[in-house]
C-alpha positions in Angstrom: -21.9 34.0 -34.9 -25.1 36.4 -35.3 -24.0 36.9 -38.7 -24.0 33.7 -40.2 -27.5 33.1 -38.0 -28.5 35.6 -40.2 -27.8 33.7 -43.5 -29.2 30.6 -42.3 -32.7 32.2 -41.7 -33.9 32.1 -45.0 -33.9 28.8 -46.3 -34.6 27.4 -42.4 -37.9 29.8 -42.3 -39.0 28.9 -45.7 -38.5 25.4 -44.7 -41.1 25.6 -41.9 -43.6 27.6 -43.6 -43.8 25.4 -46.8 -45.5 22.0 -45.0 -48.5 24.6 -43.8 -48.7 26.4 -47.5 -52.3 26.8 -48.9 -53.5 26.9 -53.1 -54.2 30.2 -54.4 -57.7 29.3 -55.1 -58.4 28.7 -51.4 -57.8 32.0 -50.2 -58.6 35.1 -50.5 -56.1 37.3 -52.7 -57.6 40.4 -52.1 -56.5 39.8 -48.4 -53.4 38.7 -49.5 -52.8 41.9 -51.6 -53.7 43.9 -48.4 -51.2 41.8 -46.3 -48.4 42.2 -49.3 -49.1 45.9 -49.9 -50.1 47.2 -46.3 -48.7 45.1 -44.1 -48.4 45.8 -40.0 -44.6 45.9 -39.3 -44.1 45.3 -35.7 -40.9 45.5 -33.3 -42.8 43.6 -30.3 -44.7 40.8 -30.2 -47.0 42.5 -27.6 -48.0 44.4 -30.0 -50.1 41.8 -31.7 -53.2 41.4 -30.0 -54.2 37.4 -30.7 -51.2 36.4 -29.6 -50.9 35.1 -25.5 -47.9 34.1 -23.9 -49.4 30.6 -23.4 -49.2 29.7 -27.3 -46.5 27.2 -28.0 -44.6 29.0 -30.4 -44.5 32.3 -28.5 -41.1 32.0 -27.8 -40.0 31.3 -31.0 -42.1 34.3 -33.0 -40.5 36.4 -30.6 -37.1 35.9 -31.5 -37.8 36.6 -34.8 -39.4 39.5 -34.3 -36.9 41.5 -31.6 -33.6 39.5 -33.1 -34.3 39.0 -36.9 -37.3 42.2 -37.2 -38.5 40.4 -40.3 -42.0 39.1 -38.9 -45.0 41.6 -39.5 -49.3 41.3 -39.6 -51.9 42.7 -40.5 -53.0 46.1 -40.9 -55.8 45.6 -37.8 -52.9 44.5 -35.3 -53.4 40.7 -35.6 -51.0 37.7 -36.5 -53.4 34.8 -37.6 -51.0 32.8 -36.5 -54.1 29.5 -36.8 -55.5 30.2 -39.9 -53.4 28.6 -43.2 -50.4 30.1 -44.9 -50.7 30.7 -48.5 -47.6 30.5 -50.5 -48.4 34.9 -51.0 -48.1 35.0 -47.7 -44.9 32.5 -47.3 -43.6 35.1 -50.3 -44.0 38.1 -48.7 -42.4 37.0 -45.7 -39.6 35.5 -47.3 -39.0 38.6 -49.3 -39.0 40.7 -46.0 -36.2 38.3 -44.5 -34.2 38.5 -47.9 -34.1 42.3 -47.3 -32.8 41.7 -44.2 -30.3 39.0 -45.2 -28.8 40.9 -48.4 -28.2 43.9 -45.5 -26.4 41.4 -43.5 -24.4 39.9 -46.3 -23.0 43.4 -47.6 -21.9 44.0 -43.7 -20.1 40.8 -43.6 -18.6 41.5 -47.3 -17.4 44.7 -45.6 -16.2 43.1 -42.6 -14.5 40.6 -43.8 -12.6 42.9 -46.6 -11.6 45.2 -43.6 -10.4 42.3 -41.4 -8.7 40.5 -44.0 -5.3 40.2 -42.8 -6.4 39.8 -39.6 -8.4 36.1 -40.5 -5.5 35.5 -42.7 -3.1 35.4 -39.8 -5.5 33.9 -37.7 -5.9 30.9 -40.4 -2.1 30.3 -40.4 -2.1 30.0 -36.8 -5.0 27.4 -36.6 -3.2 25.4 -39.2 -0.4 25.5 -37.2 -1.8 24.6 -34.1 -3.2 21.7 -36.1 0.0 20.6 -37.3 1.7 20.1 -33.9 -1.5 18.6 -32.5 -1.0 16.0 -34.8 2.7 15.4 -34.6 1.9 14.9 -30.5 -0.6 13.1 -31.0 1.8 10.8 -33.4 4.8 11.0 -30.5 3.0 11.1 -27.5 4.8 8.4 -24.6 1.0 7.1 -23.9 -2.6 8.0 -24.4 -3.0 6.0 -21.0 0.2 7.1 -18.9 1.0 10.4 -17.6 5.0 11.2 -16.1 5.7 12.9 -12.6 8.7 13.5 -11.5 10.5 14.5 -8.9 14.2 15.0 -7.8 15.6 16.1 -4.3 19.4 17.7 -3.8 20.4 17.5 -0.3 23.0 18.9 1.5 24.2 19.0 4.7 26.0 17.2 8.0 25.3 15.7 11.2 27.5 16.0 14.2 27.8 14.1 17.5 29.3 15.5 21.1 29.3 13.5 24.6 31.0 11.2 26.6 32.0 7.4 25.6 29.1 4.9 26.0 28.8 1.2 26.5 30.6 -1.5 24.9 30.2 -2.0 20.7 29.4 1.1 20.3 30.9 3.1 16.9 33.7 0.6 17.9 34.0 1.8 21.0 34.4 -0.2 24.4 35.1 0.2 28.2 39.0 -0.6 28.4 40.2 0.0 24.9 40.0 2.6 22.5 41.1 6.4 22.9 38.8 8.1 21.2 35.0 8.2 22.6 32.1 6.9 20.8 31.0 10.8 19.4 35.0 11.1 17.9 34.4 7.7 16.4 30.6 8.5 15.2 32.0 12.2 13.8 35.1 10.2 12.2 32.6 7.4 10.4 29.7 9.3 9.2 30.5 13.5 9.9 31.6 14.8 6.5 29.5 17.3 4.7 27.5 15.7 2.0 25.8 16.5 -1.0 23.3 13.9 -1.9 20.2 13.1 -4.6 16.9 11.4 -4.4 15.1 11.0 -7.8 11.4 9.3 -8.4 9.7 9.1 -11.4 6.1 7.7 -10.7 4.2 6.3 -14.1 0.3 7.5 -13.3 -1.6 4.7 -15.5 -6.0 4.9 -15.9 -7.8 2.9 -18.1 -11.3 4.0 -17.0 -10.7 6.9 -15.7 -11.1 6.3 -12.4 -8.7 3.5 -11.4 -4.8 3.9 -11.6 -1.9 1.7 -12.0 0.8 3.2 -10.1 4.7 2.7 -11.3 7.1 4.0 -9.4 11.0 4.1 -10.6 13.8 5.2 -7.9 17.4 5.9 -7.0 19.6 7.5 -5.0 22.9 7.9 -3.2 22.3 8.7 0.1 25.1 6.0 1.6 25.7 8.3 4.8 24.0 9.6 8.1 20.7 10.9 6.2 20.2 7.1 5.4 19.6 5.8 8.9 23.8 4.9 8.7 25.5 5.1 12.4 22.3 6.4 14.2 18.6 5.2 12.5 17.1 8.4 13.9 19.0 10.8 11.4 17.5 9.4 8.5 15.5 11.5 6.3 12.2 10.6 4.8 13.0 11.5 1.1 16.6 9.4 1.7 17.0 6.8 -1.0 20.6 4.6 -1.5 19.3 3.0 -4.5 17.0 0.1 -5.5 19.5 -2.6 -4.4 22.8 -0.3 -4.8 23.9 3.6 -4.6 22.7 5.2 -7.8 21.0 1.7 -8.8 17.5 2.9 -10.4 14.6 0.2 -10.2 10.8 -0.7 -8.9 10.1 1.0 -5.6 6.5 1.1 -6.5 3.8 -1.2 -8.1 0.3 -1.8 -7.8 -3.1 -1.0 -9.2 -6.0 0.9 -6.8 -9.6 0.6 -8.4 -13.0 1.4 -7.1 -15.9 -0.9 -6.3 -19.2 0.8 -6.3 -19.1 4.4 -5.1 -17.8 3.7 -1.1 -15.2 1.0 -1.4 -11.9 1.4 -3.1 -8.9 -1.8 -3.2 -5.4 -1.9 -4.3 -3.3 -4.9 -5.0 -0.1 -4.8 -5.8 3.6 -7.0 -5.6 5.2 -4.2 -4.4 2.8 -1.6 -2.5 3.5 0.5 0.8 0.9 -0.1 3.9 0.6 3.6 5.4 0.0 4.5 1.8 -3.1 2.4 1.4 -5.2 4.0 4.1 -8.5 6.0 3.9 -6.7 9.1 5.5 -3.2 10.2 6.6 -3.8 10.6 10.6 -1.6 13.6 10.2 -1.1 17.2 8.9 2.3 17.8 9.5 5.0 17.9 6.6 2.2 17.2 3.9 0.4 19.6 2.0 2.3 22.6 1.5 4.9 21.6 4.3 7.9 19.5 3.4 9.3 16.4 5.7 12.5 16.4 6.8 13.3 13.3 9.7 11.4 10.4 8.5 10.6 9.8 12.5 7.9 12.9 11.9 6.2 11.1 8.6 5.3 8.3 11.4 3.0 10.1 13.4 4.0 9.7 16.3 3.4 5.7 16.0 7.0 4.0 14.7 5.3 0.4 15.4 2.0 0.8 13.5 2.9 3.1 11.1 6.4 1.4 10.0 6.2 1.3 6.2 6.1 -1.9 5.4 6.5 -2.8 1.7 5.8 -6.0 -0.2 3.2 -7.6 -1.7 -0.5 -6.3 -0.8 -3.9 -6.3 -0.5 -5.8 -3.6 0.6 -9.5 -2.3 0.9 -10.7 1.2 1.8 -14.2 2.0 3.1 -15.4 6.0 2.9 -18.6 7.1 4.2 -20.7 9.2 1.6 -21.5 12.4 3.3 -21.9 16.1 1.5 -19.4 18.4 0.8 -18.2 20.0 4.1 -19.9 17.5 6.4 -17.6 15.2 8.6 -17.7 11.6 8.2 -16.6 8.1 9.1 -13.7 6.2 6.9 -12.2 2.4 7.6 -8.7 0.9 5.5 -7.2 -2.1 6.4 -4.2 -3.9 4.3 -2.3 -6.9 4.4 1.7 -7.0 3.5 4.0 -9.7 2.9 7.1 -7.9 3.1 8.6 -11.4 1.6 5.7 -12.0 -0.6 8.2 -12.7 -3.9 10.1 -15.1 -2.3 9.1 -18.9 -3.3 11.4 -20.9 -0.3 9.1 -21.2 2.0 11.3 -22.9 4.8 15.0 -23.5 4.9 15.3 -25.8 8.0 16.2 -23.2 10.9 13.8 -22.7 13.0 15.5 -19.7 15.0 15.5 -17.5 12.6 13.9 -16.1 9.0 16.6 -15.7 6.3 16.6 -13.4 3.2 15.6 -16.1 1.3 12.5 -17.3 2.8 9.1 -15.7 2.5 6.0 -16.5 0.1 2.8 -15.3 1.5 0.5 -16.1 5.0 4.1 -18.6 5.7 5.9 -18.1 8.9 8.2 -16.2 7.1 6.4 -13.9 5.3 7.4 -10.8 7.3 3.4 -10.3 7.5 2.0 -7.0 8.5 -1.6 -6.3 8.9 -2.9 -2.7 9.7 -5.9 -1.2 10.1 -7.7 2.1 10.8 -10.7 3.4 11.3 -10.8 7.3 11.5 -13.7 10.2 11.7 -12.5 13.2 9.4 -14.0 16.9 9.0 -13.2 20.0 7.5 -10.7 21.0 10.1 -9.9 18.0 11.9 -9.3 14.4 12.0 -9.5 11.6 14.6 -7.8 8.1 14.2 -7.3 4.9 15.8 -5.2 2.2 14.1 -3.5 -1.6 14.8 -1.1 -3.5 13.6 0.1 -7.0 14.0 3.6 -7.6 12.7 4.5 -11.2 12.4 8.8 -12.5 13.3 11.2 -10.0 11.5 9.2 -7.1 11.1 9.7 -3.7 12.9 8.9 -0.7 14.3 11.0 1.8 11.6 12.5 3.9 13.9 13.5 4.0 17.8 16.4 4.2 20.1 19.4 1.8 19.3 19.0 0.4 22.3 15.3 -1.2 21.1 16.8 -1.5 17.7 19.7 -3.9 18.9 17.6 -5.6 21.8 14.4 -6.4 19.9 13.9 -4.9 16.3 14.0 -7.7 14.6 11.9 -10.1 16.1 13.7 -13.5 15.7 10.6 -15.9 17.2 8.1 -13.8 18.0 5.6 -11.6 17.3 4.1 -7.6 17.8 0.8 -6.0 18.8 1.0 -2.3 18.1 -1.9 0.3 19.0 -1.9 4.2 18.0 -4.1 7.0 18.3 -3.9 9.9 16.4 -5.5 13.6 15.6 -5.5 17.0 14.5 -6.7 20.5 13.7 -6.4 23.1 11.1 -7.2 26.5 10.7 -9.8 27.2 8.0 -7.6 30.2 6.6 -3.3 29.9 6.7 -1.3 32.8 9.0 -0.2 32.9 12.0 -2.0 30.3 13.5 -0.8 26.5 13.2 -1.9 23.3 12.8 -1.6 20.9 15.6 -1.0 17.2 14.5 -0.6 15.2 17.9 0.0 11.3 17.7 1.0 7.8 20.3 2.0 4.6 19.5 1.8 1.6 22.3 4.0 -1.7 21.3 3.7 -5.0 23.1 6.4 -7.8 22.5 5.5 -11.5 22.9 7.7 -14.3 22.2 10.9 -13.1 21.8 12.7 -14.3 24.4 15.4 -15.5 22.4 18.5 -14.5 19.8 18.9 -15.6 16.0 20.8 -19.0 17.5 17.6 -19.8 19.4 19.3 -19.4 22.9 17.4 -17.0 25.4 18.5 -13.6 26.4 21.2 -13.1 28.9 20.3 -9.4 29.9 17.1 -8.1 30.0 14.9 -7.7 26.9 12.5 -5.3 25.6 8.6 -6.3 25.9 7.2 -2.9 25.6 8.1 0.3 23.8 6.0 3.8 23.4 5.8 6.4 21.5 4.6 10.3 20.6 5.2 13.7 19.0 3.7 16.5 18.5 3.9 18.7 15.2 2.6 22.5 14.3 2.8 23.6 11.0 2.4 27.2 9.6 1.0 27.5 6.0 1.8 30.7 3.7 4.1 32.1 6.4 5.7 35.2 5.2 4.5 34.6 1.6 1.8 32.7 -0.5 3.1 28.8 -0.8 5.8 29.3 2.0 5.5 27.0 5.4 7.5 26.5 8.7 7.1 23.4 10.8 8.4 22.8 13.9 7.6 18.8 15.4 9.1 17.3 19.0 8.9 13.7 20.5 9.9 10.7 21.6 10.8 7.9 19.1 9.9 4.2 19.6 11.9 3.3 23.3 11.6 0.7 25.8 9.1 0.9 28.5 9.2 -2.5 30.3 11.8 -5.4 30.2 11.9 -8.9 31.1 14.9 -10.6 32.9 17.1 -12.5 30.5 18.4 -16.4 31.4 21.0 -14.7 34.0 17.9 -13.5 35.9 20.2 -10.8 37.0 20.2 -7.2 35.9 17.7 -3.7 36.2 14.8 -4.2 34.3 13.8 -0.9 34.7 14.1 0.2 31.0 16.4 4.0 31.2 15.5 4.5 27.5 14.5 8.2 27.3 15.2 10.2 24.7 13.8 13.5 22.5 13.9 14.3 18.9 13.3 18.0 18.0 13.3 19.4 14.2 12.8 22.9 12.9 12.5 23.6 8.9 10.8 26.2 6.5 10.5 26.1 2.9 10.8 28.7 0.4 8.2 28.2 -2.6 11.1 29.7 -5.4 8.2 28.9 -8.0 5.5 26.6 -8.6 8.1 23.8 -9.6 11.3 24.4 -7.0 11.4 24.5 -3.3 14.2 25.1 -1.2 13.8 24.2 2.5 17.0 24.8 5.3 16.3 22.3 8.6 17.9 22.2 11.6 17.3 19.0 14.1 18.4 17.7 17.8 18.5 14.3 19.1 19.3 14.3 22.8 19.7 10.3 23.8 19.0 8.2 20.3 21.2 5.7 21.6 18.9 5.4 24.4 20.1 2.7 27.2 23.3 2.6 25.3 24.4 5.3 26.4 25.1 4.7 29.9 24.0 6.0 32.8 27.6 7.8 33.6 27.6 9.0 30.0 26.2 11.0 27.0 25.8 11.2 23.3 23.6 13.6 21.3 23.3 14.1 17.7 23.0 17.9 15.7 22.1 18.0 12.0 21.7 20.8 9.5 20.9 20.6 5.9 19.1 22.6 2.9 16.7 20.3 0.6 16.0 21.7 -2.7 12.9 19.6 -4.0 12.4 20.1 -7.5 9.0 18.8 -9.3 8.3 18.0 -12.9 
C-alpha cells in the first residue's frame, strides 16, 4: 500500500498548495531563486527551528518529511510555513516530490515485472472466489434462516430382575400367571435396540437480535428408552416421532424478541416452558456434558420442571450488571398444553378429553411457572413454582404416583423447587456440583376419570431430589464424565380412599443412579457409553414381600451439523 501512497502524493500535495499560491510580482524572486537553487533538505522536522509542536499542521509536515523525505527550507534552517506560497515555491516542491515519485514508480515497474506470475495467479483466484460468491449468493436456502442439525444413534438394552409384584403389573397378578413381573417386563420391552433421534431446528432473525425458532423432529424410539414399560428409563434425547415412529413434523415454534435492553418475550403455538427461563438451575449434562435419563435434565424437580409444551407466553427479566459480576434474573411463562384445541367443553365433567382444550378453559392443561434466580461466575441459586391445572403432570416418578395420581382427573397441583450449583473456574479433576428438590402438593383429586372417589388411598404429596457432578475435559480437551443420583417424583403422604380402610403411610422409595462419559471424536461427533440403576421405580407397586429393579446400558453417538 506505501507504494501506491506514493503515487497519490503528487497531485494531492499540489492540490493543497495551489488555493495558498502567490503572483510572481508579489514576491521576491531573488529569494525564490535561493530557495530553488540552495535549498535546506531536512530528514527531521526538529530540525526546523520555527516550527513548535503546538502548530496545527505539525503532524501532517511530519509525515511528509520522515515518510515521503520530499519537504525541505531554507538555507538559514526555517520553514515559513505563515508567509504565502508562490507558485516557484509550489514548483520546486512539486519537482522534489516528482523525483521521489518517478523512483517509486521504476520500483513498482520492477516489482511488478518480477512478481508477475505471482499476481497473475493471484487474479485468477480472486475471480474465482467471486464466481462462487455469486452462485451462493444466487442458491443460498435464506439470507434470514440458518440450519442446525442434529442426529442421535442409540444403542443399547435394559434389563429387569426381582420378585413378582402386585396385581396389573406387566400382566402380572397374585394367583395367575407363571412368570414374575421382571420375566414379563424382560419378555415385553428387553431386546437390544438400535434406535435414532433426528432434529433439525430452522434459526430465523430479522433484526438481528430476535429469532424465530423452527424446530422439525422424528424418531423411532418405540421401546424402553421411550418411557415404554417403566417411565423412568426414558432418555432425554428419546423421540417416537411427531405423531407416529419415523413420522417427521413441528416439535418446535415460536418467536423470542427483546424489549428494551432487560426484558426479553417469546410467544409461540408450540413452545417448551423449562426452555423459556432466564437460566437453567442446573449444570449437569449441558455444556460439554451429554444427558442421558431424562429424570437428570429435571433438576431434581419432576413437578415444576415437567416440560410442558403448548401454546405460550413468556417474559424474561435479566438484571444489567458488568461482565463477571453476579446478578439477579426473573422468567415466568404461561402454557396451554391444549392451546390448539377449539372444543372447549364436551359435556363430562369427570374428566378432560383429547379433544378439549383452547386457552385459560378448564381444559386447557394450563401450566404456569416461574423463577427467580441469583447467578455468578461459578454459581447459581434458584427458586421456582408451578401451578399445573387437571391433566397435567409431574414428567417422571414412580409408577405407583404415575397410576395413583399423574393425571389429575379433577384437581389441581402446587409444585415448589429449589435449586443450585458450583463450578470450578478451570476444568480437571474437580467437578461441578448441581444439587436440586422439588416439593408437590395435590388438591382435589379425590376422585377417578368416572367421577367416583378413590377406594385405596391416594397420593396428596410427592418429593423429589438429585444430586449431579460433572467433570469437564477429563482425560482430554472436550471429553466429560458425569455421574448424577436421586430420588424421582414419589409419594410422601396419602389420604384414605372411600373404603377408609388401608395404610396411608406412603412405602414409595426408590433411587435412580446413572454413570456416562463422552468421547469428543471431533468437533462434530460424540460418542458417549452410559450405564444406569433404578432400584424400586415401581415404587409402592412393588410390594412389600417383593422386588423389581431395572439395569440399562447403552452407547449414544450424537452427531452435530
Amino acid at each position: 500500500m506505501k507504494l501506491f501512497q506514493r503515487l497519490l502524493l503528487a497531485p494531492v500535495a499540489l492540490g493543497l498548495v495551489a488555493p495558498m499560491a502567490a503572483s510572481a510580482g508579489e514576491l521576491d524572486l531573488d529569494g525564490m531563486k535561493k530557495y530553488a537553487g540552495k535549498k535546506y533538505q531536512v530528514t527531521s522536522i526538529t530540525q526546523f527551528s520555527d516550527v513548535q509542536p503546538t502548530e496545527w499542521a505539525y503532524q501532517a509536515l511530519s509525515n511528509l518529511i520522515e515518510r515521503y523525505g520530499c519537504v525541505a527550507g531554507y538555507p538559514d534552517g526555517t520553514f515559513r510555513g505563515k508567509q504565502p506560497l508562490s507558485r516557484w515555491e509550489a514548483a520546486a516542491l512539486l519537482n522534489a516530490c516528482l523525483d521521489r515519485i518517478t523512483e517509486v514508480t521504476d520500483e513498482l515497474r520492477r516489482l511488478l515485472k518480477e512478481f508477475e506470475k505471482e499476481l497473475a495467479i493471484l487474479r485468477g483466484r480472486v475471480d474465482n472466489l467471486e464466481a462462487k460468491v455469486g452462485e451462493l449468493e444466487a442458491t443460498q436456502f435464506s439470507t434470514t434462516t440458518k440450519l442446525q442439525g442434529q442426529a442421535t444413534f442409540v444403542i443399547g438394552a435394559v434389563t429387569a430382575s426381582g420378585d413378582r409384584p402386585g396385581a396389573g403389573v406387566f400382566g402380572s397378578s397374585p394367583t395367575f400367571g407363571s412368570r414374575d413381573a421382571a420375566e414379563k417386563y424382560n419378555a415385553q420391552f428387553g431386546a437390544t435396540t438400535f434406535s435414532y433421534d433426528l432434529r433439525l431446528n430452522l434459526l430465523t432473525s430479522f433484526t438481528g437480535k430476535d429469532l424465530l425458532y423452527t424446530r422439525l423432529r422424528s424418531g423411532n424410539f418405540d421401546n424402553a428408552f421411550n418411557g415404554n414399560g417403566v417411565n423412568l428409563t426414558a432418555l432425554d434425547v428419546a423421540s417416537n416421532g411427531i405423531g407416529g415412529t419415523d413420522s417427521i413434523g413441528i416439535d418446535r415454534l415460536y418467536y423470542r424478541f427483546p424489549v428494551g435492553r432487560d426484558f426479553t418475550f417469546i410467544v409461540g403455538p408450540k413452545a417448551r416452558n423449562t426452555e423459556s427461563l432466564a437460566v437453567t438451575p442446573s449444570v449437569y449434562g449441558s455444556g460439554k456434558g451429554d444427558r442421558i435419563l431424562d429424570l437428570f435434565s429435571l433438576h431434581g424437580a419432576p413437578g415444576v420442571y415437567n416440560k410442558a409444551t403448548g401454546s405460550m407466553l413468556a417474559g424474561i427479566w435479566k438484571q444489567n450488571v458488568k461482565k463477571g459480576q453476579g446478578g439477579f434474573s426473573f422468567g415466568a411463562n404461561y402454557v396451554a398444553q391444549q392451546g390448539f384445541a377449539g372444543q372447549a367443553f364436551d359435556g363430562d365433567d369427570n374428566s378432560c378429553s383429547s379433544s378439549e382444550g383452547g386457552i385459560g378453559t378448564d381444559c386447557a392443561r394450563g401450566n404456569f411457572l416461574a423463577q427467580l434466580n441469583y447467578t455468578a461466575p461459578q454459581w447459581n441459586v434458584s427458586l421456582a413454582y408451578r401451578y399445573g391445572q387437571q391433566a397435567t403432570n409431574f414428567r417422571r416418578g414412580t409408577n405407583f404416583v404415575a397410576s395413583n395420581s399423574w393425571f389429575l382427573t379433577t384437581g389441581d397441583s402446587n409444585s415448589v423447587a429449589a435449586n443450585a450449583y458450583w463450578q470450578p473456574k478451570e476444568s480437571g479433576w474437580l467437578p461441578s456440583i448441581s444439587l436440586g428438590w422439588g416439593l408437590n402438593s395435590l388438591s382435589g383429586n379425590e376422585n377417578n376419570a368416572l367421577g367416583v372417589e378413590f377406594v385405596d388411598p391416594y397420593v396428596t404429596e410427592s418429593q423429589s431430589w438429585f444430586v449431579g457432578l460433572q467433570w469437564n475435559d477429563l482425560f482430554g480437551k472436550g471429553n466429560a464424565a458425569g455421574m448424577a443420583v436421586g430420588q424421582p417424583v414419589f409419594a410422601t403422604a396419602l389420604s384414605r380412599g372411600s373404603s377408609d380402610t388401608g395404610n396411608t403411610t406412603p412405602a414409595d422409595g426408590n433411587y435412580v443412579w446413572e454413570w456416562w462419559y463422552k468421547f469428543q471424536v471431533t468437533d462434530n461427533i460424540a460418542v458417549t457409553p452410559a450405564i444406569f440403576y433404578l432400584s424400586r421405580p415401581l415404587g409402592q407397586l412393588t410390594g412389600d414381600d417383593n422386588s423389581f429393579s431395572n439395569f440399562g446400558g447403552l452407547v449414544q453417538t450424537t452427531f452435530k451439523f
